[in-house]
C-alpha positions, 0 to 999 in steps of 0.5 A: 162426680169427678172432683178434682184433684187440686184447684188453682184460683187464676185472676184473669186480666186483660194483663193476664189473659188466656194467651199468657195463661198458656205459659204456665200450663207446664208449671201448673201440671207439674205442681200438681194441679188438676183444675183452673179454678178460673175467674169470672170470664164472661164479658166485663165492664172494659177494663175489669180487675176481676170479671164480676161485673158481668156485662153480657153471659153470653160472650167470653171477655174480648179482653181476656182474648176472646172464645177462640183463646178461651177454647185454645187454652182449655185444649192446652190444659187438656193436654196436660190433663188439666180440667178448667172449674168456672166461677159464674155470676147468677146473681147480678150485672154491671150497669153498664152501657156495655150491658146490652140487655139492661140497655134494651130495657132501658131504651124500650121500656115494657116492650123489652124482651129482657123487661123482667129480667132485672130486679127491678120494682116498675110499680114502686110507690115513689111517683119519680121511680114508678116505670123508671129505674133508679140511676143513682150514678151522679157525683152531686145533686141533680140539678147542679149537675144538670146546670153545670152541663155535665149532662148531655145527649149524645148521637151515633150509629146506636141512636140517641143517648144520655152522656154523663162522664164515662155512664151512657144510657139510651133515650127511650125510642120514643123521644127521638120524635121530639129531638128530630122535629125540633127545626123541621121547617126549616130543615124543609124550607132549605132542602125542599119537602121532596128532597130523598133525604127528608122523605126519608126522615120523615120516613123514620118518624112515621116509622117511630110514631106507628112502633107496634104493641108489645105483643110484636117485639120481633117487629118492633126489634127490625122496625127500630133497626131501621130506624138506627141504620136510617138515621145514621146514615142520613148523618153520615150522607146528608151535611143538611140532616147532620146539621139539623140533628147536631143544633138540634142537640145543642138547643136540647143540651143547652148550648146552642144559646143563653137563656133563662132556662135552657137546660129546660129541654134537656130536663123534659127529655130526661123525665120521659125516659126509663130511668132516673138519674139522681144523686148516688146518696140517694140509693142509701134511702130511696131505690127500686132495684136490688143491688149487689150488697149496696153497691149502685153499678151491679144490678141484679137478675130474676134468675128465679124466673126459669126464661131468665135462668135459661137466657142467663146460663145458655152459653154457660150450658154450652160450654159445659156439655161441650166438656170446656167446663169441668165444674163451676162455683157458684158465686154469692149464691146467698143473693137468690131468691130460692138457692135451693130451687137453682142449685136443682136447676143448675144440677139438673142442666149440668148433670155430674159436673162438679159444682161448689157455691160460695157460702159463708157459714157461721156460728156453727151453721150447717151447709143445707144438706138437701144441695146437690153441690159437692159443698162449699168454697172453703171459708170454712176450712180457712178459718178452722186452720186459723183457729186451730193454731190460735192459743184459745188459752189466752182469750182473757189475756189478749181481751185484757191487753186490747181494752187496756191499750185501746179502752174498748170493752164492748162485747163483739156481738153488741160492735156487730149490732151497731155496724150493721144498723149504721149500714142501714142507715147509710146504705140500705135503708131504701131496701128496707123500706121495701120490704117494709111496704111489701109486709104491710100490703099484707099486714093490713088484711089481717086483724092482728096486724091492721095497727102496725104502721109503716113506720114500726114495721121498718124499726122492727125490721132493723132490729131483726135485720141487726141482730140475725145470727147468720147471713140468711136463712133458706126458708121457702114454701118448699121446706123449712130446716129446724135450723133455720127457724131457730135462726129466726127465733134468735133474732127475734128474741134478741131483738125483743131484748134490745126493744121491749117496745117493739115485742107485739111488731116482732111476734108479729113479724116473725109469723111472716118470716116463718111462713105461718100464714094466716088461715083467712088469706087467699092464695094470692095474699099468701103469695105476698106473704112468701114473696116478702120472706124471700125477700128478707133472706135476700136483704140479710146477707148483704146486710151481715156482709157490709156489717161483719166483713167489711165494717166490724172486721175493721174495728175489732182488732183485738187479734186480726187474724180472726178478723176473716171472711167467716170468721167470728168476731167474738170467738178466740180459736178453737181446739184440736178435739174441735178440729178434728170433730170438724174434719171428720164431719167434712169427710162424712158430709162434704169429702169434696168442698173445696179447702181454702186458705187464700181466697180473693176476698181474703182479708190478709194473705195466708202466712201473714194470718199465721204469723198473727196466730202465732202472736196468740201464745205470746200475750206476755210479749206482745203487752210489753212491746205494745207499751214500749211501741205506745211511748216511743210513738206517742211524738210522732202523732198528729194533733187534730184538733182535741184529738191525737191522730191516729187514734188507740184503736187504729194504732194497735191495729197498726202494729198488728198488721206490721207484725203479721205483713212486714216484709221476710227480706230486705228486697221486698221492702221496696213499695211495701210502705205504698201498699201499707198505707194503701191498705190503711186508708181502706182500713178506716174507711171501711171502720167507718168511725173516722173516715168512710168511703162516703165522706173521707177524713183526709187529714186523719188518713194522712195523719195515720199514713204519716204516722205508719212511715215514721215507724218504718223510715230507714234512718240510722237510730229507729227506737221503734224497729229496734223492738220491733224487729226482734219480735216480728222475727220470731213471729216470722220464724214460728210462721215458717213453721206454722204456714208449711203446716197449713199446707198439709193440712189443705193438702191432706184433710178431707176436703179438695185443697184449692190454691190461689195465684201466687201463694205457693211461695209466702203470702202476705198480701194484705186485703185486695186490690193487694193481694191481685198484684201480677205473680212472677210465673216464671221464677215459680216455674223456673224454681219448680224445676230446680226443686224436681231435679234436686229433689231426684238426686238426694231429697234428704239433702234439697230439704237442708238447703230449703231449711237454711233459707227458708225467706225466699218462698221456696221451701212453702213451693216445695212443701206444697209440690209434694203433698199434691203428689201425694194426693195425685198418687192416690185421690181417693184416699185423701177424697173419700178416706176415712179421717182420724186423730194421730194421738202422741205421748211424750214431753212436747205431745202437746207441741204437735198435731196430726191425723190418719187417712185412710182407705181400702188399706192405704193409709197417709199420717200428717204430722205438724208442729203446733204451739211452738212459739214459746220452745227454745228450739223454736226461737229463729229455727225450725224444730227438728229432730233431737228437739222432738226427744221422747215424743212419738205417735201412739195408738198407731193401727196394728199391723201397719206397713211401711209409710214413706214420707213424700217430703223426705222420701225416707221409709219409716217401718217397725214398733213405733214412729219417733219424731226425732225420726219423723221431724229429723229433716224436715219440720211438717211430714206426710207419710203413705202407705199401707196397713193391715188393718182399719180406722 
């Protein structure tokens, strides 16, 4: 496997596409890049911020620039030795009429081609969805929308379609029959029964009425040609055939003329066709598609079906044998039906070609270690970054000032349960209600089961679904880990805690999950048996997704920091010895996962999650501004009724994020209070206890943007910035520090570092749309080069002028420049090195971290301060040299070289490794070379 050396994360736009891409090549060689790490590029829902709404696998975006960019660029990349990682979407599509295979099968039903491609359930119980999709897209209930006339048919070179605003269905083949012949005799009696142009249209409905059986699609595919091309030619030659097609649409939309019920046609029309327009509400209870998490308009694939796999992924295939695609990332690859079984499939088609899948872990969980991928994308890392530099000394502190302040005191575990069950209620209970029909067709054959009704198997479901410790489980017929059972055990014995009453479902319930089949069921019963299963683990991550990320994330705000994709709400950092143990675990399991710490998930930039961990070690500090913040803002609240707005929790979660967000220096703060309250609306909404995405409170939300920009108004006597402002400037200062460190670490611990667009200078973005704004390229560029040529003449100098203004970003850019030169000079030491902890002595032993690399007789140390913030050295300034008096590197390897620290280019060689020398110039060190001796 030829794993990269440093990927770059690029979000292409049609503002940003291939073309632009070239621009930045040079930039991204000298950085040190070895791969872009590329969005999804395949074509898109026009206008797509971010490429997973995929509309067509075959086609590279149009709007990106097309394949003759895309392949321009990748040789321009080639060039300067740059590979090009490929984000793919096996999971789901756009619904979309630009989705050209979900049309086909829209428009002919059975007789599609693509007909099983989608996840659709044709034979679903609900007679008004049985052989028809769910089109839960309109903004009011059917039939005043249908009355309001906001639904209608439309006519042009692609034949008959349904119209509602900007979404655009086809009519299914057959109704053109009823739309053409309405009118047909007078259309005869004014152009005459041997007129070419009615001889032809009649032509088209003989054609229409005689469309072969599905055995002969490739018949039926040239017949309905004919058809399009027929017809609209005649609308576009015959004035008596346009007029004909054009009245007869205003009698089917309504608008020809008043009447008691004219939308009557139009309704018909609508129940004949392959998909049922409803309500968007009503996806929350009833649906027979499965959807990208609960969001309506991604629709996903039966990639497990080997015709799909292959249709879906020709094109993909192709580009990797030609050598375009050097790797891919597998996105939500927890969305399949058997990841396993596709993974072997994708490794099988691409052979050696890096391959990584999105995967949240949790709680411990381990990547499946039968994968053939080089591991995962590097939440993982994120969060132990994160957790190492968060003082788990002070839990019981923080648990005290957040249930002081805010009056919360629930446990984490039981605000998760509760989220996810809401999420259910509002989002996903049709999908439960699918897998509790699926259960009870087998359920009622056994004699254990026959009593278990509908009704108690959802409930038990809930329960299950609600208290799963991980996002899902790989159970198949094919294997089944210890790992995995013991999840499914968790939840049941939770469960059957939290609902005595349904002890005798859940026993029964987790049989099936465990694939303990009864020995009495025929082959086929077991099949059902499996089937459901699959589909529980397909259900149950969405469900942890919606439920921990994007809900419990939003009111547990006790420390935000931890609040990450992948972190868990209810931990508190972790300590150097569990770092270290995890970092040797990934040199042995996975030396070639990615290392993340900026994703385009991320729930706050990379320094602004560090600057919140560095408040950690202050609770004494962060309880007193608290108070203060609490009764110089009490005024500037709004009164809603009974209630002042915002409430506790939202307000302690304000002051967090402006500690961890607030601009460095006076000229970013323009547009930094849109985005605040941007970021604040989504916040609440996606809490769902005050405002949600389904029924926004707007005058809360106004009450709490308002309340946020009276705290940061620019006016001569500010009572709250005047203390705020001293301690986000010490947790900025500490950040400094402590977001250098994090880019040695992603640079040096096992692991390939991945860099997202943009945070190679300060990142405190907040969640997205925020954190996708355009990146200035060209002052990185321009800064980048400067960095080179002063570096060149004196590095020791370059490092002083860094240090003294450290707010413009540039010191973050040249840090991360040097550590990738140093993985670029030796890969593999820093690939597949072995990893040991640096041990220290001295009086601020316990104010720094580091660890030894080492392989085949090189050797790299990485040295970073750690728990900082409450030494006086540290208090507006780095700490350097003298500061570090006594404290040195211990249990060094006999018979070390000389090691040479890339960032300051000085040589460090003798008896021991002081760091008042290490830290002297510069606050983090990572120094190469060799040794005499082993690890």
């Amino acid at each position: 496997m030829n794993a990269p050396v440093a990927t770059y994360r690029i979000q292409f736009t049609k503002e940003f596409d291939f073309v632009r891409c070239q621009g930045i090549l040079d930039y991204l060689a000298a950085l040190g890049v070895s791969h872009i790490y590329a969005s999804p590029i395949f074509r898109a829902r026009p206008g797509s911020t971010h490429g997973y709404d995929v509309c067509d696998h075959r086609e590279i975006n149009p709007e990106l620039g097309g394949e003759a960019e895309f392949r321009a660029l990748v040789a321009a990349a080639a060039k300067r030795g740059i590979g090009w990682i490929q984000d793919i979407v096996p999971n789901h599509m756009a619904v979309s009429g630009e989705n050209r295979m979900l049309v086909d099968v829209l428009e002919n039903g059975p007789s599609s081609r693509y007909y099983q491609s989608f996840d659709i359930d044709w034979d679903h119980p609900y007679e008004s969805i049985k052989g028809r999709m769910l089109a839960p897209f309109l903004g009011n209930f059917y039939g005043r929308v249908l009355e309001a006339g906001e639904i209608a048919i439309g006519f042009d070179a692609d034949g008959f379609f349904v119209r509602y605003y900007d979404l655009r269905f086809p009519l299914r083949i057959d109704s053109y029959v009823r739309l053409l012949t309405l009118g047909m005799g007078k259309l005869r009696a004014k152009i005459g029964r041997d007129s070419p142009d009615y001889i032809k249209l009649l032509g088209v409905l003989y054609t229409i009425k005689s469309l072969p059986a599905e055995d002969s699609k490739d018949e039926r595919y040239d017949q309905i040609f004919f058809v399009k091309q027929m017809l609209f030619e005649l609308y576009e030659k015959s004035a008596p055939v346009r007029a004909h097609i054009v009245a007869n649409l205003a009698q089917a939309n309504g608008t020809a003329e008043e009447g008691e019920d004219r939308r009557a046609l139009l309704e018909s029309l609508l129940a004949e066709q392959y998909f049922r327009l409803s309500y968007w509400k009503v996806a929350g209870e009833e649906i027979n598609y499965r959807r990208f998490f609960s969001i309506n308009d991604l629709i996903s694939l039966r990639v497990e079906d080997e015709a799909v796999f292959r249709q879906s992924h020709g094109k993909l295939f192709e580009l990797v044998r030609e050598g375009l695609f050097s790797g891919l990332r597998v996105d939500h690859i927890d969305g399949l039906y058997d990841p396993a079984r596709y993974l072997r499939r994708l490794r099988e088609a691409v052979g050696d070609a890096y391959l990584v899948v999105e995967k949240i872990c949790v709680a411990g969980e381990p990547l499946p270690a039968f994968w053939p991928v080089a591991g995962s994308t590097g939440y993982d890392f994120m969060n132990a970054v994160c957790g190492l530099y968060v003082d788990t000394t002070q839990e019981k502190a923080f648990d005290r000032i957040y249930a002081g302040f805010t009056g919360r005191r629930q446990l984490p575990e039981d605000v998760v349960v509760w989220k996810k069950r809401r999420i259910i209620e509002t989002h996903m209970y049709g999908d439960v209600e699918n897998l509790a029909r699926l259960i009870n067709a087998v359920s009622s054959l056994d004699r254990q089961g026959f009593d278990i009704t509908l009704r108690s198997t959802k409930r038990a479901l809930t329960e299950v679904l609600a208290h799963f410790p991980v996002y899902r489980t790989y159970i198949s017929p094919d294997a089944i880990r210890p790992a995995d059972i013991d999840y499914v055990r968790t939840a049941i014995r939770r469960a059957k805690r939290h609902n005595a009453d349904l002890a005798y479902e859940l026993d029964f319930l987790e049989r099936f999950l465990l694939l303990q089949y009864d020995a009495n069921l025929s082959d086929e019963q077991k099949a059902q048996w499996t089937r459901f299963a699959m589909r529980f683990q397909q259900v149950s991550g969405p469900l942890m997704a919606k439920g921990v990320e994007d809900t419990a994330f939003y009111v547990l705000n006790r420390l935000l920091c931890l609040n990450e994709v992948g972190g868990e709400p209810g931990g508190f950092g972790q300590t150097p010895r569990a770092f270290h143990e995890a970092m040797a675990a990934r040199a042995r399991q996975w030396p070639r996962a990615m290392s993340a710490t900026a994703t385009h998930d991320a729930k706050r930039g990379e320094d602004a999650r560090l600057r919140l961990a560095a408040l950690s070690e202050m609770p004494d500090a962060w309880r007193l501004a608290l108070g203060k913040f609490y009764r110089i803002n009490l005024r500037r609240k709004t009164q809603l009724g009974d209630r002042a707005a915002p409430d506790k929790n939202d307000e302690y979660m304000l002051y967090q994020t402006l500690l961890g967000h607030y601009p460095d220096r006076p000229e970013d703060l323009p547009g930094f209070g849109e985005r605040l309250a941007a970021y604040l609306v989504k916040a609440v909404r996606e809490g769902k206890e005050h405002s949600t995405w389904l029924s926004p409170d707007l005058e809360y939300e106004k009450a709490l943007t308002e309340f946020a920009a009276k705290l940061t108004r620019d006016v001569p006597k500010n009572a709250f910035m005047d203390i705020f402002l001293p301690l986000c400037r010490r947790l900025t200062w500490v950040g400094y520090s402590y977001g250098l460190a994090q880019v040695v670490l992603k640079a040096a611990c096992p692991g390939i570092p991945d860099i997202y667009q943009g945070v190679e200078c300060w990142d405190l973005s907040f969640v997205d749309p925020d954190n996708r704004r355009p990146v200035d390229f060209m002052v990185r560029k321009k800064t980048l080069g400067e960095l080179n040529a002063a570096y060149s003449a004196d590095p020791v100098a370059l490092c002083h002028r860094l240090l003294a203004s450290p707010g413009d970003g540039c010191i973050k850019l040249f840090t991360l420049w040097r550590a990738l030169a140093a993985r670029g000079a030796d890969p593999e030491l820093f690939t597949v090195g072995t990893y040991a902890p640096a041990a220290f002595a001295g009086s601020l032993a316990g104010n720094v971290f580091g660890f030894w690399r080492a392989f085949e007789g090189r050797t790299a140390l990485a040295v970073v301060p750690w728990r900082i913030a409450n030494l006086g050295a540290a208090q507006g300034a780095f700490v350097l040299g003298e500061a570090w008096e006594g404290t040195r590197v211990t249990d060094i390897p006999a018979g070390w070289g000389p090691l040479t620290d890339v960032m300051t280019g000085r040589t460090f060689s003798g008896e021991g490794l002081a760091l008042r020398d290490l830290l002297r110039d510069f606050p983090v060190a990572l120094l190469t070379g060799g040794t005499a001796g082993g690890m």
